[in-house]
N, C-alpha and C positions, 0 to 999 in steps of 0.2 A: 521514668526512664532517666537514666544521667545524662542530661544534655551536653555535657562538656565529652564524652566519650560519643556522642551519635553525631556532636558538628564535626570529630575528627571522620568520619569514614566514609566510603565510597558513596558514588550516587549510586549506584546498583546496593550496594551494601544498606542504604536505608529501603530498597524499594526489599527487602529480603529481611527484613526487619519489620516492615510494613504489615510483609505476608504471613509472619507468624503472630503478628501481633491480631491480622484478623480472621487465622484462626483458634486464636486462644479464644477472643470475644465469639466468634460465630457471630458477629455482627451484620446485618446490613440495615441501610438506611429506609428501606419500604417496608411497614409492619408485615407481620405472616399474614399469609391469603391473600396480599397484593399481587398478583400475577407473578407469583416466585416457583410455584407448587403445581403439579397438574401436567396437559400435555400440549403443546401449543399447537394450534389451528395451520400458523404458517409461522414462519423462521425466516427472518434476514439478515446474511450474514453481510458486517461491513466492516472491511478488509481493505490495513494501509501497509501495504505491502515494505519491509524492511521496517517499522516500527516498533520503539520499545519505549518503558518510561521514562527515559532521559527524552525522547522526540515526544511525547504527550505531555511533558511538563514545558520543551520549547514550545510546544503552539502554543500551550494554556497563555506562558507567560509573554511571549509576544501579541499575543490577540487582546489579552488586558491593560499591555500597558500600550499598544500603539494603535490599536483600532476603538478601545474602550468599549471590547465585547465579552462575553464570557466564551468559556469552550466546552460542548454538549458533552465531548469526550470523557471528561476527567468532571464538571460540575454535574454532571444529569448521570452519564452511562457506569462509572467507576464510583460518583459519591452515594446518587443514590438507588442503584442496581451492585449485582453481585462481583465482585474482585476476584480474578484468579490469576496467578502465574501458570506461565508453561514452559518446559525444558523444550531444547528444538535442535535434539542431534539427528541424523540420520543413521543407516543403518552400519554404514560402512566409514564413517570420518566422527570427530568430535562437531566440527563446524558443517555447516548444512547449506544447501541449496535452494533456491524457493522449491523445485520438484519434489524433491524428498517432504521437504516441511508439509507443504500443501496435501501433500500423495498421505502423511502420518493424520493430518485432521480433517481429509475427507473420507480415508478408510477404516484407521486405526490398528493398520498396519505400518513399523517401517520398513524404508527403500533405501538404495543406495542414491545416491547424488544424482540427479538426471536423469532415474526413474520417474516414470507415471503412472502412481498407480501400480506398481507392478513390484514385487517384492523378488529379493533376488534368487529364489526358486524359479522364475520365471513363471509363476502365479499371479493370474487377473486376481483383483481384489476389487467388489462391489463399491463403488465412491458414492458420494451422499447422494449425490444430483442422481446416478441411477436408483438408489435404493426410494428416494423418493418417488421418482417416476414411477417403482414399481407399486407404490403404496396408492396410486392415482393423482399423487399431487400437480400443481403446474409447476417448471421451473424455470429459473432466469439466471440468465450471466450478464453481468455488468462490466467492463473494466476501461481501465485510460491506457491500458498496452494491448499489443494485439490478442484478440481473441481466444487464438491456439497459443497463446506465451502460459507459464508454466501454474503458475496457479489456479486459473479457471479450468484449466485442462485438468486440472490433478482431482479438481471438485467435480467431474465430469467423467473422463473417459479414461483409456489406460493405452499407453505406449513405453516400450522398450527406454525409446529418447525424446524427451521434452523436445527435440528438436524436430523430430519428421511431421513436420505441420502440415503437407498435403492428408497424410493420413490421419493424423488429429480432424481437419477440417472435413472429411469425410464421415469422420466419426460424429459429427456432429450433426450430419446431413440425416445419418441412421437414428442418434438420437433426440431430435426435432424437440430442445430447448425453446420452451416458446417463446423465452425474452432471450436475443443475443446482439451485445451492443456496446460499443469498442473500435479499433482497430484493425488493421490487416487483413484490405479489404484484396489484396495483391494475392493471396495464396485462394483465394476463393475463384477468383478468373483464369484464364487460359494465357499464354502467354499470345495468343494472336489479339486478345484482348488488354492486355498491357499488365498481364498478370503473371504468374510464378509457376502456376501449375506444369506438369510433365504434360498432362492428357489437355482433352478436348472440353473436361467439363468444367460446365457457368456455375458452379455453385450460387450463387446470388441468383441467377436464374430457376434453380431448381428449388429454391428455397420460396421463392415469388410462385410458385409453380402449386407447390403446396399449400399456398392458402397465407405464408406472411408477409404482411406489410413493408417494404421495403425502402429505409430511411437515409439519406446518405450527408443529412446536414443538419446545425442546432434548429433550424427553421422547421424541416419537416419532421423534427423529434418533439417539439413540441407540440405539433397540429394533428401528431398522429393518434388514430382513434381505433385501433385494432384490438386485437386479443390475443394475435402472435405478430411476434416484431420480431427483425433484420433490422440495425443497423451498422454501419461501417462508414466512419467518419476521416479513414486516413488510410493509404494504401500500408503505411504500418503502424507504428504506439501513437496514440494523442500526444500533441505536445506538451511541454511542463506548462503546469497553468501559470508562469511567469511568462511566456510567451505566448498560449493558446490564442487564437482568432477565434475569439466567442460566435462570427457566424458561419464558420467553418465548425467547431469545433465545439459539440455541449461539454458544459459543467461536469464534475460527478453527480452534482445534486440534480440536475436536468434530466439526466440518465438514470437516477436512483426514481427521480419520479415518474416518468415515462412509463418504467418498467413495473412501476406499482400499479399505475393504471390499467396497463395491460394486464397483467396477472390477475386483479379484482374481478375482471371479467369471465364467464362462463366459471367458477371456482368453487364449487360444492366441497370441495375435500381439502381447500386451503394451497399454499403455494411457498416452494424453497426458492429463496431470492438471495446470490451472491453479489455483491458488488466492491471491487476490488478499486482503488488509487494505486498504482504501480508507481506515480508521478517520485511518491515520499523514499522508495527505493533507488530508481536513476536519482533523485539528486543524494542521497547519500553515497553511491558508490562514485559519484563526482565530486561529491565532497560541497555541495554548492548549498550553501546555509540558506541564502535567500530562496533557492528554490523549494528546498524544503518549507521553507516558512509558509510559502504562500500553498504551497501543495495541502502541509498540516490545514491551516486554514480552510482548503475548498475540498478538504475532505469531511473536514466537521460540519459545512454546510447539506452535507448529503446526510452523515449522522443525524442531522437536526429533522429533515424528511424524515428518515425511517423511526426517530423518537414521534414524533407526533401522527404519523401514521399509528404507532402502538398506541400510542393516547386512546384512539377512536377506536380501536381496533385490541381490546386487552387479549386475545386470544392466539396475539403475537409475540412471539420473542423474537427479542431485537440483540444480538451478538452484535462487540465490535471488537475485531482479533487480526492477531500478526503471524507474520512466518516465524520470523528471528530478526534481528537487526541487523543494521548496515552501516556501515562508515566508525563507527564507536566517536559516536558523536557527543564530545566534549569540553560543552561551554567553560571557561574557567577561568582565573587569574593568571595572567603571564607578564613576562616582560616587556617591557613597550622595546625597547633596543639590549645590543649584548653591552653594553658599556658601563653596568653596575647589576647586580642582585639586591643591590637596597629594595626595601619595601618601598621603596616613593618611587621606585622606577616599576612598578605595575602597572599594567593595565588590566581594568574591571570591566566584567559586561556589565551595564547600564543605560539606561534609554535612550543616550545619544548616542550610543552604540550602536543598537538594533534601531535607531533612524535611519542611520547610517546605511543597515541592512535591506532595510526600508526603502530605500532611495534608487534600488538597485532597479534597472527595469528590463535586463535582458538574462537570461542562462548563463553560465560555464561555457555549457555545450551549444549556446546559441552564438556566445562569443567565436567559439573555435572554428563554428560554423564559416561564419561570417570572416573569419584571418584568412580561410583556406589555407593552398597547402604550402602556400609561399607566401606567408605575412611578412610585414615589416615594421619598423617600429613605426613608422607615421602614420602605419595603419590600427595599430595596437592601442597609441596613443588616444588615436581619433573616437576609437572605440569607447575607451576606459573614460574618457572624460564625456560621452555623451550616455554612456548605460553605466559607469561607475562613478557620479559623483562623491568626489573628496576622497577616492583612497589614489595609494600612489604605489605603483609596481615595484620592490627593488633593483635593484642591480641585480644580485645574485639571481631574485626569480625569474629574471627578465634570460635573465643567460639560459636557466636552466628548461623555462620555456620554449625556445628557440632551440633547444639542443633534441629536445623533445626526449629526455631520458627517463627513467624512473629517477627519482628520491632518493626512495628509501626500497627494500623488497618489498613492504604492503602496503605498497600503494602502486597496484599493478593494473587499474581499470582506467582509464583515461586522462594517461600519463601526460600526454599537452598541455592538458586543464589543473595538473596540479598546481602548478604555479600561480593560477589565478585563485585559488583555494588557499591557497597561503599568503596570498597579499588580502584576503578578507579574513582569513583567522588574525596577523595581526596587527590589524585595526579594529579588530571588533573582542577580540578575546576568543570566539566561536572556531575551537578545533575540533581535530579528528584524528583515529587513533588508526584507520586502515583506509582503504578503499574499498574493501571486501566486505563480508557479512562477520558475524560477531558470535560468541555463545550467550551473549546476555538472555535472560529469560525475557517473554513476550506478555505483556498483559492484557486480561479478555479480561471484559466489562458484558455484562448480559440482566437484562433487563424482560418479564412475561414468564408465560407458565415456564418451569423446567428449568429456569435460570438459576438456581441454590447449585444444582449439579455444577457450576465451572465455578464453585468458588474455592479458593486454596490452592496452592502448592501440587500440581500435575505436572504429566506428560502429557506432548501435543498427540498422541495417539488415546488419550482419553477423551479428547475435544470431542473426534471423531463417534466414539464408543457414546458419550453420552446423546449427541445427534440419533446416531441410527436408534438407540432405545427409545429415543422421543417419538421416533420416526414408526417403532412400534414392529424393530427388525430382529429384536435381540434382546 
């Protein structure tokens, strides 16, 4: 390959360059007959909701050079399992929704924007988690956002609007997921109970009622010994694991294990296990680089569960896939100030840079939190120098903060926080090109029987397609 033409081009442009290159080779890294071929027993999907290969090459590269870890994502699941791209439009727009996206690779049908499931004929379309159920499998939802948010719903059930969560949350009561554990524990209660619902029913109660175990902390999700789990760790999304209360509040990998346990049990016919990080999505559309860092990170430690569970277990495929991306997150060279374009006036990301990032120990949105809705600079200040060692707010962003405007037009998702987004892009180099979601393609790493199917160059309504085949539906 000319290297001097491949350092001129885009980061998406070599990961497209990547994918024809494998499959010219038809390569992968596990010889044939290593659990590539065949039909898998059970399937876990693990899913970082808004990620693409620019966000798998940040965690790789900060995990190696500031924790001196590897990353399971990109060294185990992409190097030595099978590589695929996926295109991720919806039915009705170029750029996508997680509804849509999710709705396209748990049916293999597309929807419009904020559909569920639900194709714009106003046709149910079978999602995996039913077509499994119908196959007798067990199954499991896992996620760090509420329960009924859009992509466990989309691998599950089917609504008009990603939004009507009471009826989502009923729909879950009909469909009795044996593992459900997450968030948004507020739409499941009454509101005399401190919850959201219209009507009178405990959901949580009805659920205990039938037979599951009911967990509502890291403590009692680790002790728990069931074979159908409930939990509901926050009356809405889990926090970003940049701020999480580990005893309020499991891991994904706590959660990834949990629900493996459970599922192993009673399981003759094997078990479809989703588990989603939504964390890596909000801080993308916040734009908050540390929180994604640490998100990337504690998502790979659940990867790392579901790789070694395949270990013991070869009659597993192990998927790890995205919707579409978020924020066009773009590490790069810039200028340190506007007072020259010399090359000496750049700024490089480098180590002391993502220390830098490092150093961080509070959210964007936990900042914003914490100003409420009348900050002031003593307060801001007070902040930035105890959760933002060493950077320093401008002037301009300071103004524009305060003014609480948009920017620019696409940067329309948590306009207060831009400006703390732009005083860590630069001093760190680590920008972003929206606030919104992106068309970049999304890459699925799959590992166990039936994993050759997702390698190459796809539509995310193949994802799906090849699922239910495995599933033994089509």
């Amino acid at each position: 390959m000319n290297t001097r033409l491949f350092s001129g081009i885009s980061v998406l442009g070599r990961w497209l360059l990547l994918a024809v290159a494998l499959l010219a080779t038809g390569c992968t890294a596990l010889p044939a007959g290593e659990g590539q071929a065949g039909t898998p027993k059970n399937i876990i999907i693990m899913f970082a909701d808004g990620t693409a290969p620019t966000q798998w090459e940040f965690g790789k590269y900060t995990a190696r050079h500031l924790r001196n870890e590897g990353f399971a994502v990109t060294d185990v699941m992409f190097r030595e399992g099978t590589l695929g791209l996926l295109s991720t439009h919806p039915a009705n727009a170029f750029i996508t929704d997680s509804a849509a996206a999710a709705s396209a690779m748990s049916t293999g049908r597309k929807v419009n924007n904020f559909a569920i499931s639900m194709t714009p004929d106003g046709q149910r379309h079978t999602t995996l988690m039913q077509a499994a159920k119908a196959r007798g499998k067990r199954i499991g939802l896992v996620t760090t956002a509420t329960v009924y948010d859009a992509s466990p719903v989309a691998f599950s059930v089917n609504a008009t609007d990603r939004g009507n969560y009471q009826s989502i949350v009923d729909q879950y009561l009909q469909l009795e997921p044996d593992v459900l554990l997450g968030g948004g524990a507020e739409y499941f209660l009454p509101a005399k109970a401190g919850g959201k619902r219209k009507d009178a029913l405990d959901v949580i109660a009805a659920f205990a009622g039938k037979g599951w175990q009911v967990v509502r902390d890291s403590a009692a999700l680790n002790a728990a010994n069931a074979a159908k789990l409930l939990g509901l760790f926050s009356d809405e999304d889990l926090d970003l694991e940049l701020d999480r209360d580990a005893v309020k509040e499991p891991s994904t990998a706590e959660m990834t294990a949990a629900a493996l346990k459970a599922l192993e049990r009673n399981n003759p016919n094997g078990f479809v296990l989703f588990v989603e990080n939504e964390n890596t999505d909000t801080a993308g559309h916040a734009n908050d680089a540390a929180a994604l860092m640490r998100a990337l990170w504690a998502f790979d430690k659940a990867v790392q569960v579901a790789i070694e569970y395949q270990r013991s277990h070869p009659d597993t495929l192990v998927l790890v896939a995205a919707d579409h991306e978020t924020g066009g997150l773009s590490p790069t060279y810039a200028l340190i100030d506007l007072s020259s374009t010399s090359s000496k006036n750049r700024l490089y990301v480098d180590v002391a840079r993502l220390k830098m990032l490092e150093g961080i120990t509070l959210s964007i949105a936990g900042m914003v939190e914490k100003l409420g809705k009348k900050p002031t600079n003593e307060m801001l200040d007070a902040l930035l120098a105890k959760h933002y060692p060493g950077f320093k707010l401008d002037d301009d962003l300071r103004a524009a903060m305060f003014k609480g405007e948009p920017l620019e037009r696409n940067f329309s998702y948590y306009v207060t926080s831009t400006a703390l987004s732009r005083m860590v892009s630069r001093q760190t180099g680590i920008y972003w090109g929206t606030g919104g979601h992106t068309v970049e393609p999304v890459a699925i790493g799959a590992i166990g029987p039936g994993a050759r199917l997702f390698r190459g160059w796809q539509d995310n309504t193949d994802f799906a397609r090849h699922l239910h085949r495995l599933l033994g539906m089509n």
